[in-house]
Z-matrix of the N, CA and C atoms (Angstrom, degrees):
N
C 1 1.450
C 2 1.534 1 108.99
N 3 1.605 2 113.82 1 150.62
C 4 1.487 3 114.90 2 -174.53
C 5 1.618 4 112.16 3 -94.16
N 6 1.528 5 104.62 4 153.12
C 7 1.642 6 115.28 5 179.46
C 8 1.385 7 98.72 6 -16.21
N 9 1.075 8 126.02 7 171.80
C 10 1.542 9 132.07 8 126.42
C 11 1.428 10 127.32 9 -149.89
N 12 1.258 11 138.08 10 122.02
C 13 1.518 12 139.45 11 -162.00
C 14 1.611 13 118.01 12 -77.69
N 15 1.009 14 119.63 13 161.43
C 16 1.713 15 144.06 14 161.83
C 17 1.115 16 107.98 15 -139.63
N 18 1.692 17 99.53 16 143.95
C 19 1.598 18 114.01 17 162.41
C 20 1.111 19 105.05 18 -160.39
N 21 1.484 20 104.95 19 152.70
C 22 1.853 21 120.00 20 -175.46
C 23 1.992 22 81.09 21 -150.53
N 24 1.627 23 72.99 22 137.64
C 25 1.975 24 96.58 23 164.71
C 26 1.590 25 94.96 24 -156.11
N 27 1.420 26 74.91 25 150.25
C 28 2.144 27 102.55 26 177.90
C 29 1.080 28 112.00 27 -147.08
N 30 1.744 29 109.43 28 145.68
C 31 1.735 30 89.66 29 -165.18
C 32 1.568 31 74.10 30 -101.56
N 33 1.596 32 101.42 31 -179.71
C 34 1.557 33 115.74 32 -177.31
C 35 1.293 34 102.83 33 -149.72
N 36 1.391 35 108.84 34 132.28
C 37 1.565 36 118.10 35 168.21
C 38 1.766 37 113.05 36 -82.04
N 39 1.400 38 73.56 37 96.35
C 40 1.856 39 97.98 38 -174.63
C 41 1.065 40 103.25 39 155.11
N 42 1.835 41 104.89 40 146.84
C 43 1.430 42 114.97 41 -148.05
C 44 1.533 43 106.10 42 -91.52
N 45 1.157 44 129.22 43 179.99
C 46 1.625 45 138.48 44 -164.93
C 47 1.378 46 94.79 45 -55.11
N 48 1.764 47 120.95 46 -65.60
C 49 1.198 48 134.58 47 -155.62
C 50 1.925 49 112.16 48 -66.42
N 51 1.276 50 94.41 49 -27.36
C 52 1.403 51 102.96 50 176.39
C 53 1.917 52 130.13 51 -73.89
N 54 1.388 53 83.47 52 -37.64
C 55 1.585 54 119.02 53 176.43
C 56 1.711 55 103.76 54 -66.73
N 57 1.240 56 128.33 55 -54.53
C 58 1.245 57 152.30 56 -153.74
C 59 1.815 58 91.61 57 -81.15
N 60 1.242 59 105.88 58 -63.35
C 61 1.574 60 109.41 59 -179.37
C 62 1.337 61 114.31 60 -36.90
N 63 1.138 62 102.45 61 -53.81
C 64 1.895 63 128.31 62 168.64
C 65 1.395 64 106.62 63 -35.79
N 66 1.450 65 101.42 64 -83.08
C 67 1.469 66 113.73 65 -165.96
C 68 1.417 67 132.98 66 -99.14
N 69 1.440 68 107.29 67 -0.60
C 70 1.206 69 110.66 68 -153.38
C 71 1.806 70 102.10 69 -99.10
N 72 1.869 71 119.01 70 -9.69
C 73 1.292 72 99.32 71 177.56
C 74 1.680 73 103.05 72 -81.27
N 75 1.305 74 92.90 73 160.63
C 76 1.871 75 112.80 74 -176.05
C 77 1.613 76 90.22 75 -56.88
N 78 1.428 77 131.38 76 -77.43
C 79 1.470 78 147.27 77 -169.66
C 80 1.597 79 99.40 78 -38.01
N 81 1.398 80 124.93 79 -23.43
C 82 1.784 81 114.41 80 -168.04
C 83 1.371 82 120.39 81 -65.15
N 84 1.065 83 124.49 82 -17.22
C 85 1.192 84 125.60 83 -179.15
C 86 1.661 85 127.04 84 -25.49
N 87 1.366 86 123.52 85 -67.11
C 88 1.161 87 135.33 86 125.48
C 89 1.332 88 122.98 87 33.08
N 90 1.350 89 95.31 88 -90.86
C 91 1.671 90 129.17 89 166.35
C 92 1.064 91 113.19 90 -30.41
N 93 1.486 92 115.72 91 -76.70
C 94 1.343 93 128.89 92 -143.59
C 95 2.231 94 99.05 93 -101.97
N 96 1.347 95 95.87 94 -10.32
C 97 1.661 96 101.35 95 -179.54
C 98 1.370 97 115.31 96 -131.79
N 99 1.777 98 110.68 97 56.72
C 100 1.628 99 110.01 98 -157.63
C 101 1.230 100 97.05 99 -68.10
N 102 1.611 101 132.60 100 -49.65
C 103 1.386 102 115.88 101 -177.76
C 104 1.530 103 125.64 102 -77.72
N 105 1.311 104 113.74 103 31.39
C 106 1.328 105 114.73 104 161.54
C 107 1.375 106 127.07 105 -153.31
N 108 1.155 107 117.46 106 -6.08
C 109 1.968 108 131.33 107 156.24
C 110 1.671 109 100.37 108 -88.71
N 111 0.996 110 131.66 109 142.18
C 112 1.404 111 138.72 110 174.20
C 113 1.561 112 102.35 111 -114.93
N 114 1.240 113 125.18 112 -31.12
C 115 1.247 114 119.74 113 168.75
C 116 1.646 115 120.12 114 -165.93
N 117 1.291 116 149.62 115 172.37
C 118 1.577 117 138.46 116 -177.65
C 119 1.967 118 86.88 117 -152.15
N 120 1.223 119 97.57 118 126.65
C 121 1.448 120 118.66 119 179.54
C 122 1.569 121 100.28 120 -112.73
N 123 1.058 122 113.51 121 112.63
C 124 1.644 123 105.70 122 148.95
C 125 0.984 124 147.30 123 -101.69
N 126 1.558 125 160.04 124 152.43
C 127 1.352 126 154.07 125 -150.13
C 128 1.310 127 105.08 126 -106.88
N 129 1.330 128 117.99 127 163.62
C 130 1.325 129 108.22 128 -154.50
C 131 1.338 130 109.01 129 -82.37
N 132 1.149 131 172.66 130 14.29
C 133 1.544 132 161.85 131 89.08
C 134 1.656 133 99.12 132 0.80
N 135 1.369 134 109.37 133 -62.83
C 136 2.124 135 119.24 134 -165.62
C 137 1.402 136 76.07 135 105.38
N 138 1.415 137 156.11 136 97.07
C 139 1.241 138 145.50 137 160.48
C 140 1.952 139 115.15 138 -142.18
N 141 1.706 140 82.22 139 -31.58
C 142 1.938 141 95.29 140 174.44
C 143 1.178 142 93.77 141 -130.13
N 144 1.213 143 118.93 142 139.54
C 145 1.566 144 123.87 143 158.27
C 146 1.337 145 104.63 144 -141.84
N 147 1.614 146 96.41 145 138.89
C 148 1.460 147 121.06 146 -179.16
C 149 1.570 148 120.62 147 -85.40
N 150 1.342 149 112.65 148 103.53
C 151 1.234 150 100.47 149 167.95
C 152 1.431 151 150.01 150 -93.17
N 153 0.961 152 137.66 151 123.53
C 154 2.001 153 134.36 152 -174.61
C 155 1.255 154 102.98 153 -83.73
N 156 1.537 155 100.43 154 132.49
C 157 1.237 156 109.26 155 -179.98
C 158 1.540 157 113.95 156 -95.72
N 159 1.074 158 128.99 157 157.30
C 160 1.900 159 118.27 158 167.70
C 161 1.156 160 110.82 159 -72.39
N 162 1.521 161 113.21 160 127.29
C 163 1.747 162 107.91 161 178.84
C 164 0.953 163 103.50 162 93.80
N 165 1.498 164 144.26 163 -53.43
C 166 1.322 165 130.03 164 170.46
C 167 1.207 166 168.14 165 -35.37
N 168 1.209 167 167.14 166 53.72
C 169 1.569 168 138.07 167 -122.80
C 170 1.821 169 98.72 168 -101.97
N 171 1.006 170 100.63 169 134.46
C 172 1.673 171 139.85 170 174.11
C 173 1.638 172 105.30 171 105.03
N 174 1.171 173 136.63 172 -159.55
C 175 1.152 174 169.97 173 -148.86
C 176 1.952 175 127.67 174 -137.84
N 177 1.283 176 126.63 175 137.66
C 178 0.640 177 132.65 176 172.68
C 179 1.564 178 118.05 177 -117.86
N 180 1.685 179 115.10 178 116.25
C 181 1.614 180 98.87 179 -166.84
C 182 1.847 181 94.44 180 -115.42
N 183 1.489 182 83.09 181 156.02
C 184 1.806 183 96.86 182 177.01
C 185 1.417 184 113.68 183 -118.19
N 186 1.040 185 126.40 184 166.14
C 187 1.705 186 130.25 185 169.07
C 188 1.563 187 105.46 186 -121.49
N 189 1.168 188 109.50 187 124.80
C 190 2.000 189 112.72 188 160.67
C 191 1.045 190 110.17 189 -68.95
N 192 1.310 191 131.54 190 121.30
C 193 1.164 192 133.71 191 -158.86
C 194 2.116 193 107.76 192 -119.42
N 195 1.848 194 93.52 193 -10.98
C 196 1.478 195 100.16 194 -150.29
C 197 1.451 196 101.15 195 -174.53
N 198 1.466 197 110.61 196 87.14
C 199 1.369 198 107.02 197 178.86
C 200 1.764 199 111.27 198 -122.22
N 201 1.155 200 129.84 199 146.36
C 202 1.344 201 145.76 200 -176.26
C 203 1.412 202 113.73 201 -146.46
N 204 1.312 203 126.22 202 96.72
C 205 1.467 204 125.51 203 165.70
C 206 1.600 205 108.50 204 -87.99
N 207 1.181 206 124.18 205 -8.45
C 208 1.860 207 110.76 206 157.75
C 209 1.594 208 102.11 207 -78.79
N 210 0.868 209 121.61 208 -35.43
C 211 1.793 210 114.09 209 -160.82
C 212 1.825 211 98.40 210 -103.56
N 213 1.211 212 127.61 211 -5.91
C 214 1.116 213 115.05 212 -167.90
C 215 1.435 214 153.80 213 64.69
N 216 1.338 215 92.72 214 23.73
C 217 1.667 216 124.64 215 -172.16
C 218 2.038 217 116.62 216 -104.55
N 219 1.347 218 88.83 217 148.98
C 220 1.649 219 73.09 218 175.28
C 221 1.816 220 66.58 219 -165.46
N 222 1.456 221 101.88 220 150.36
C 223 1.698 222 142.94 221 -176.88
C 224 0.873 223 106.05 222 -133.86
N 225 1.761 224 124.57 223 110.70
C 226 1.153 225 129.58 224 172.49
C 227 1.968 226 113.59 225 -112.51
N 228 0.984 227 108.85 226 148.15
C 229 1.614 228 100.28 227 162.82
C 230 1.673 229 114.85 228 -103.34
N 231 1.422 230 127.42 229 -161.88
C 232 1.162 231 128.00 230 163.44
C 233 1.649 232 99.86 231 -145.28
N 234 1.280 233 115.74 232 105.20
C 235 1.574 234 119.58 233 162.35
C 236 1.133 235 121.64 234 -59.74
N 237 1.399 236 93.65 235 125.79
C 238 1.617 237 120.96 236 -168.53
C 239 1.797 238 98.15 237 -82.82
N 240 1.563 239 94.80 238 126.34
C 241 1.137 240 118.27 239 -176.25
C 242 1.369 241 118.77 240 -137.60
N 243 1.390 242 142.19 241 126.09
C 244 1.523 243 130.63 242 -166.89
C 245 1.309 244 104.71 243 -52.31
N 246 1.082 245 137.50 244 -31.38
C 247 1.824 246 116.46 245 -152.24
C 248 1.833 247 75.20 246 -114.32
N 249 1.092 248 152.96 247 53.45
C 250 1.446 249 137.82 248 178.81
C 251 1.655 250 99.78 249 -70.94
N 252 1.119 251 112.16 250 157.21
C 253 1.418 252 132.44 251 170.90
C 254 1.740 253 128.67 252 -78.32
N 255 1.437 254 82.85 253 -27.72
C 256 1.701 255 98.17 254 174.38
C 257 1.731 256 121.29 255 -93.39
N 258 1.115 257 99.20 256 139.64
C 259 1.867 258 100.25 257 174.92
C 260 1.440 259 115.07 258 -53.33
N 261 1.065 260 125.64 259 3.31
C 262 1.475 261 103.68 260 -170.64
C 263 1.797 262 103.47 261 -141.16
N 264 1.358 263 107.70 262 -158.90
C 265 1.433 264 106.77 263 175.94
C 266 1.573 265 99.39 264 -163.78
N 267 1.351 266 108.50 265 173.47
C 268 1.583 267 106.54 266 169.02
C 269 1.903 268 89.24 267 81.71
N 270 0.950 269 133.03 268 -10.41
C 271 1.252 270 133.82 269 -172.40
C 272 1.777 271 140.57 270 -60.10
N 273 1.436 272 105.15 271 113.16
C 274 1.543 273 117.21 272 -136.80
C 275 1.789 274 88.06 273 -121.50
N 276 1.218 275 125.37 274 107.96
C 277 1.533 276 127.50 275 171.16
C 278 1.644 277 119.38 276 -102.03
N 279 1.429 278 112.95 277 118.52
C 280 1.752 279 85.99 278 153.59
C 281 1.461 280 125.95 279 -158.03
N 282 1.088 281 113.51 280 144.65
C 283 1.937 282 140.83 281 -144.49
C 284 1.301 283 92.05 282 -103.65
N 285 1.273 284 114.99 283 103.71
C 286 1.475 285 130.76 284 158.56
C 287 1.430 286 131.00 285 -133.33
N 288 1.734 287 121.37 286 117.62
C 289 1.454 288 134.98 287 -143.08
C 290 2.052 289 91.30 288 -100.58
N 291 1.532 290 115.53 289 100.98
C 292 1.333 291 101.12 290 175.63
C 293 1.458 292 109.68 291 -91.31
N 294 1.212 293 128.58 292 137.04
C 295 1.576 294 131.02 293 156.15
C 296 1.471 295 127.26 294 -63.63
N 297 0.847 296 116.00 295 106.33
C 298 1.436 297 158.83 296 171.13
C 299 1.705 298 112.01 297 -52.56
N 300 1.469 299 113.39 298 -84.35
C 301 1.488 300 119.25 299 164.96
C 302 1.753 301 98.93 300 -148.51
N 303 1.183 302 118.82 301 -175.28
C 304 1.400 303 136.03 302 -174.13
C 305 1.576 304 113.43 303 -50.26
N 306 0.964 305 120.76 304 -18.16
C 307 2.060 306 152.45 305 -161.02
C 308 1.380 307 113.86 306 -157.30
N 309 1.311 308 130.56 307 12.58
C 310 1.380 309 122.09 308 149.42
C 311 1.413 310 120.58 309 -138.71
N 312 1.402 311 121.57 310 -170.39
C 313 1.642 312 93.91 311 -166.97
C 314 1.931 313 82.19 312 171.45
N 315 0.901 314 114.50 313 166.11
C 316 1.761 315 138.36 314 -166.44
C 317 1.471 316 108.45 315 -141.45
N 318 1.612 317 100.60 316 104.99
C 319 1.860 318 92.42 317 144.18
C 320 1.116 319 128.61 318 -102.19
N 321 1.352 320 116.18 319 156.84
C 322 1.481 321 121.23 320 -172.02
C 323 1.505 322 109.01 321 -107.36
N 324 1.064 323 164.95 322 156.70
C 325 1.270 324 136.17 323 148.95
C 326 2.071 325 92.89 324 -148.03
N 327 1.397 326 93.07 325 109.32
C 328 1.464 327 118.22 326 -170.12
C 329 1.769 328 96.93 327 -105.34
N 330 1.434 329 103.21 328 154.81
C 331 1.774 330 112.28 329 152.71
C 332 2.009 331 109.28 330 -163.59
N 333 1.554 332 86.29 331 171.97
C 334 1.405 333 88.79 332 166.52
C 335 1.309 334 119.69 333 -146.47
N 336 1.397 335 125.82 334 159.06
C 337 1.299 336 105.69 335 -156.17
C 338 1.563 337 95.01 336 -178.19
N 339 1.692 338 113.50 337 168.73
C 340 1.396 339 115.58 338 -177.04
C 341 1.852 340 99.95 339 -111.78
N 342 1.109 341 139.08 340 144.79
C 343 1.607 342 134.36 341 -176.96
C 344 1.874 343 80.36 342 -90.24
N 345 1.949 344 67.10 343 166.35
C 346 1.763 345 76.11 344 -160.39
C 347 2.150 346 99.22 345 -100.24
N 348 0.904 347 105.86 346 -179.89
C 349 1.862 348 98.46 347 -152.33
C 350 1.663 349 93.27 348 -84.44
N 351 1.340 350 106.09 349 127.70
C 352 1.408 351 125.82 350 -155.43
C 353 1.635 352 151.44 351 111.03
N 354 1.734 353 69.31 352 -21.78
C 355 1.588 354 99.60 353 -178.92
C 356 1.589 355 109.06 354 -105.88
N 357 1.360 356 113.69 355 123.64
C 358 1.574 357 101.11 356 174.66
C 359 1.396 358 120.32 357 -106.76
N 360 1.748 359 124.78 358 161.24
C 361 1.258 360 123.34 359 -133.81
C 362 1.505 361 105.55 360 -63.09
N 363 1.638 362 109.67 361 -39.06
C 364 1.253 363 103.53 362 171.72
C 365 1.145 364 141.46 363 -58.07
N 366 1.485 365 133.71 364 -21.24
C 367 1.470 366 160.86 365 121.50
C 368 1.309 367 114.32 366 -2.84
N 369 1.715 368 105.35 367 -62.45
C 370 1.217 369 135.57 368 -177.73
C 371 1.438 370 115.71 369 -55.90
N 372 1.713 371 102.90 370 -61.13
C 373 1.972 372 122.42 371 168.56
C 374 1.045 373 82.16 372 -25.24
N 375 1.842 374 114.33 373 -94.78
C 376 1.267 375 132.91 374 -145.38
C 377 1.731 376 126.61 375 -42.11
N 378 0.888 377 101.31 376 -33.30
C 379 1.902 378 109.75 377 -178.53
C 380 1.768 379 83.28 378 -72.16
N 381 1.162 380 126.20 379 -84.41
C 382 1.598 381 128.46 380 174.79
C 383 1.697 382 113.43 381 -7.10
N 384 1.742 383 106.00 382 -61.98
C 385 1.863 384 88.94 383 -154.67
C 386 1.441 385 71.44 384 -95.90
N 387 1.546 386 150.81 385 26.93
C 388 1.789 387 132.13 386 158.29
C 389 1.537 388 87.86 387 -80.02
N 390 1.486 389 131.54 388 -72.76
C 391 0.948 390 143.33 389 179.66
C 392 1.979 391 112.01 390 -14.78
N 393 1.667 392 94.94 391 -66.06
C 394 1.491 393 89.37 392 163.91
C 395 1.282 394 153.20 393 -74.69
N 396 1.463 395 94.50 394 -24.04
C 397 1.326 396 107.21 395 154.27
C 398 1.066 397 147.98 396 -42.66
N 399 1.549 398 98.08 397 -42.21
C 400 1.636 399 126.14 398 178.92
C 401 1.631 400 116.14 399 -64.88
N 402 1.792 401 99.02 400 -36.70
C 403 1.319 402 131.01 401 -166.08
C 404 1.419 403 90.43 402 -64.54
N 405 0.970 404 107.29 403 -83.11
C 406 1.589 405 128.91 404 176.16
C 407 1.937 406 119.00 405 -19.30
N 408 1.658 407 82.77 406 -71.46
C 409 2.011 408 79.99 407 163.94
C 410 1.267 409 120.68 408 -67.24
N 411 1.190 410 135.52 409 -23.09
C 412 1.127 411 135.11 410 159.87
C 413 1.588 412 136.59 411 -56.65
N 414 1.317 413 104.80 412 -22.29
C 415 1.391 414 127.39 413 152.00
C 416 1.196 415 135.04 414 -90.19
N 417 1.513 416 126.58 415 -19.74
C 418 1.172 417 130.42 416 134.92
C 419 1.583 418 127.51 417 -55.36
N 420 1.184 419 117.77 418 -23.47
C 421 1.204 420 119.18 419 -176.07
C 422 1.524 421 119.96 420 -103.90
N 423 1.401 422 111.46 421 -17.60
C 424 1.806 423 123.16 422 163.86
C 425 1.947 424 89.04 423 -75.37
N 426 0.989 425 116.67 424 -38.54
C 427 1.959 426 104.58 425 -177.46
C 428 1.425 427 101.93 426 -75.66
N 429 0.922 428 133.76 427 -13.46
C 430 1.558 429 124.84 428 161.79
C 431 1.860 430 93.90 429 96.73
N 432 1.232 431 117.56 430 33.98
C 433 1.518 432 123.35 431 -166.09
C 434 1.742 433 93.10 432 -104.96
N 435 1.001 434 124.12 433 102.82
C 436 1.896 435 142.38 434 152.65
C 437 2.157 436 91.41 435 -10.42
N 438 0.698 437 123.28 436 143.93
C 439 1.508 438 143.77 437 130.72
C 440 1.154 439 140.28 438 -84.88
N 441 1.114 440 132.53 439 114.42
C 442 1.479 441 141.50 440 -154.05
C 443 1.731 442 100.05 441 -91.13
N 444 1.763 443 114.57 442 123.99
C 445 1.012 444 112.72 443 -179.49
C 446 1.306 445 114.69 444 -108.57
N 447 1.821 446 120.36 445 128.08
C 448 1.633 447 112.96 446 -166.64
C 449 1.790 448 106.63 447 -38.76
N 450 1.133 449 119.10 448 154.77
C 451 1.719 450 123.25 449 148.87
C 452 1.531 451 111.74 450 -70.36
N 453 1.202 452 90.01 451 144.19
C 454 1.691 453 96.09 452 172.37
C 455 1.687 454 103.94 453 -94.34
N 456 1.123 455 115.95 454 144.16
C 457 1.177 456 125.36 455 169.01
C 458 1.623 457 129.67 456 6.80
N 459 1.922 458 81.66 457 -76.18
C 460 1.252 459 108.52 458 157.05
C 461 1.973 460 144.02 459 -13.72
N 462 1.806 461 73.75 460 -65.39
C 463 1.135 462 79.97 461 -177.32
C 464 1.561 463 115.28 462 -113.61
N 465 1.357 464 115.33 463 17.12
C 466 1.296 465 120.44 464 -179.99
C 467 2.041 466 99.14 465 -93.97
N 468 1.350 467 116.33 466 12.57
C 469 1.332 468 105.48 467 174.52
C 470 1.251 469 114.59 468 -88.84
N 471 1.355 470 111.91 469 142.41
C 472 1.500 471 110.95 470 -177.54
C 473 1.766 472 143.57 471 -54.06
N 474 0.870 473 134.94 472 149.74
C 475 1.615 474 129.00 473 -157.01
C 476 1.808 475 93.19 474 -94.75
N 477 1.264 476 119.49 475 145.17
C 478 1.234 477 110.05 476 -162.19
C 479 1.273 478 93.42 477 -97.52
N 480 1.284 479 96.70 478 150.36
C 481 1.727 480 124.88 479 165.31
C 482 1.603 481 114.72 480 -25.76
N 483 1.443 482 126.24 481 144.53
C 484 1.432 483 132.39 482 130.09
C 485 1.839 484 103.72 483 -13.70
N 486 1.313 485 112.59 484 -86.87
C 487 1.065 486 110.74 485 -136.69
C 488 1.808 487 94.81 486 -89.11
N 489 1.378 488 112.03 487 -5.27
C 490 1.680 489 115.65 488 173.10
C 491 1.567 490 91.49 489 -69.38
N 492 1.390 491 134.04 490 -45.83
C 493 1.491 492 114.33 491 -175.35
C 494 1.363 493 134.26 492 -68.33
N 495 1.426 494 95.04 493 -19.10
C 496 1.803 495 107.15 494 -177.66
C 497 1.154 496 95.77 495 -81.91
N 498 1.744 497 134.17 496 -29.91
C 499 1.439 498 108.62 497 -170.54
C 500 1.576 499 125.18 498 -70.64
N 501 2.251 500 86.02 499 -37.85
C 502 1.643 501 104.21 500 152.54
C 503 1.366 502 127.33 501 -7.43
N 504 1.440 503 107.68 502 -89.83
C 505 1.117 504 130.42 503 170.17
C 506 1.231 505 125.60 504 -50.72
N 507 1.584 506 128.77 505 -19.17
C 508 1.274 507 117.11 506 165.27
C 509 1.297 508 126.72 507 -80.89
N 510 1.760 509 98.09 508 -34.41
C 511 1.418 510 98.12 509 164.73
C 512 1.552 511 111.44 510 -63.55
N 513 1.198 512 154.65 511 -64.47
C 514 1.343 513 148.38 512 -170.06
C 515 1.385 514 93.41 513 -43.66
N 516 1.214 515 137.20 514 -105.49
C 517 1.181 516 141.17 515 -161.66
C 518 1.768 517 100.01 516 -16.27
N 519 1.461 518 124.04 517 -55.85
C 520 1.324 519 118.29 518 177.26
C 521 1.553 520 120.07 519 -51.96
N 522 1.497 521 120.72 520 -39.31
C 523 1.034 522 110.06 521 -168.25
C 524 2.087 523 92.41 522 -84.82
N 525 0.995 524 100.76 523 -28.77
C 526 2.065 525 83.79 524 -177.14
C 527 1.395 526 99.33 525 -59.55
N 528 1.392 527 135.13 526 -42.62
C 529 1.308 528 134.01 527 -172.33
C 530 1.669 529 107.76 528 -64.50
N 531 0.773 530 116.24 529 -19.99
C 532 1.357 531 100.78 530 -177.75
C 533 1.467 532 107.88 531 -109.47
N 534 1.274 533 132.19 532 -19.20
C 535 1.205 534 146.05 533 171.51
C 536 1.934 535 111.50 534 -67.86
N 537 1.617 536 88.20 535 -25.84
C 538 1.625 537 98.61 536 -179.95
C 539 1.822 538 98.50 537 -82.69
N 540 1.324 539 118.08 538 -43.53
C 541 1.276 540 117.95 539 -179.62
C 542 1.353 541 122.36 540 -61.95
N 543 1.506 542 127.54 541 -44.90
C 544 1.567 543 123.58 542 134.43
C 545 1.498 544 123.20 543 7.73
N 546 1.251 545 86.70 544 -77.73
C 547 1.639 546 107.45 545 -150.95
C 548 1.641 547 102.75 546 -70.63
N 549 1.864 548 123.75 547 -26.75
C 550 1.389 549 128.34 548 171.75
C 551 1.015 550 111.88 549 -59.07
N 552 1.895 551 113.27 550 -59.60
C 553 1.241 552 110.34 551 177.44
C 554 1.530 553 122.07 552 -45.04
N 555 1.251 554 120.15 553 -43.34
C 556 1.326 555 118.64 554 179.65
C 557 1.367 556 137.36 555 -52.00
N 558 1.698 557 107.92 556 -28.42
C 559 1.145 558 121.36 557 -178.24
C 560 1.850 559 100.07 558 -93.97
N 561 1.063 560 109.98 559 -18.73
C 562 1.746 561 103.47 560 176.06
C 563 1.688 562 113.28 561 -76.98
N 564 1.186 563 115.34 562 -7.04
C 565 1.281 564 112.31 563 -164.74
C 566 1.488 565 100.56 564 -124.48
């Protein structure tokens, strides 16, 4: 089966250096994905680290393949292991925080990779940009940065006008007035 890619980016109000602190060590995982890393072990170099998943049984290990704290890059792989945890194999990640202005800033978090036989590519996407996603709010939320929750329908309809309420109200008031005039006539006759 051929490569196939993912990517998720978000910009964040917060600057490169701040963002990066966050997310950018290999070991953070943890941190930034408490309800879904249970723990990240590294070997003594810091070069593979094993991760536990919640709910899971075994481990998922990675290799740094590509790290830059001036440029904001880090390249991870995922060692292919028979019982792996992840859908895919051949699996190539990498997390890079671009600066934006002094207070804003972009992560990227791209990979490529083959799904593993059973799994189809879209299957495959999806575990990937959940994965980043997660990453992502999770780093917004160690910076102390609010999350924006979609509107529902509901409440994404608009608040009416100044002058939409006065017409409101004129009509009501019209219809009680005449509904009041009804009801006189009725009793005179």
């Amino acid at each position: 089966m051929a490569h196939t890619k993912a990517f998720v980016s978000a910009k964040i109000a917060a600057s490169a250096d701040q963002v990066w602190d966050v997310l950018g060590g290999f070991n953070n995982l943890p941190a930034i994905m408490p309800k879904v890393i249970a723990k990240s072990e590294l070997d003594r170099p810091g070069v593979v680290r094993a991760l536990t998943i919640k709910g899971a049984s075994g481990k998922v290990y990675e290799r740094l393949l590509k790290y830059d704290a001036k440029k904001f890059v880090q390249v991870y792989e995922v060692i292919d292991k028979p019982k792996n945890l992840v859908p895919f194999t051949d699996y190539t990640a990498t997390i890079r925080v671009r600066r934006n202005s002094s207070r804003s800033s972009t992560i990227e978090w791209s990979s490529r990779f083959k799904p593993k036989k059973g799994v189809t590519v879209a299957e495959a996407r999806a575990f990937a940009h959940n994965v980043y996603e997660t990453g992502i709010e999770g780093t917004k939320k160690k910076l102390g940065l609010a999350t924006r929750k979609k509107k529902t329908a509901a409440k994404a309809k608009a608040k009416p006008t100044a002058k939409a309420k006065v017409k409101a109200k004129a009509k009501a008031k019209k219809k009680t007035s005449k509904t009041g005039a009804r009801k006189t006539r009725a009793k005179k006759g």
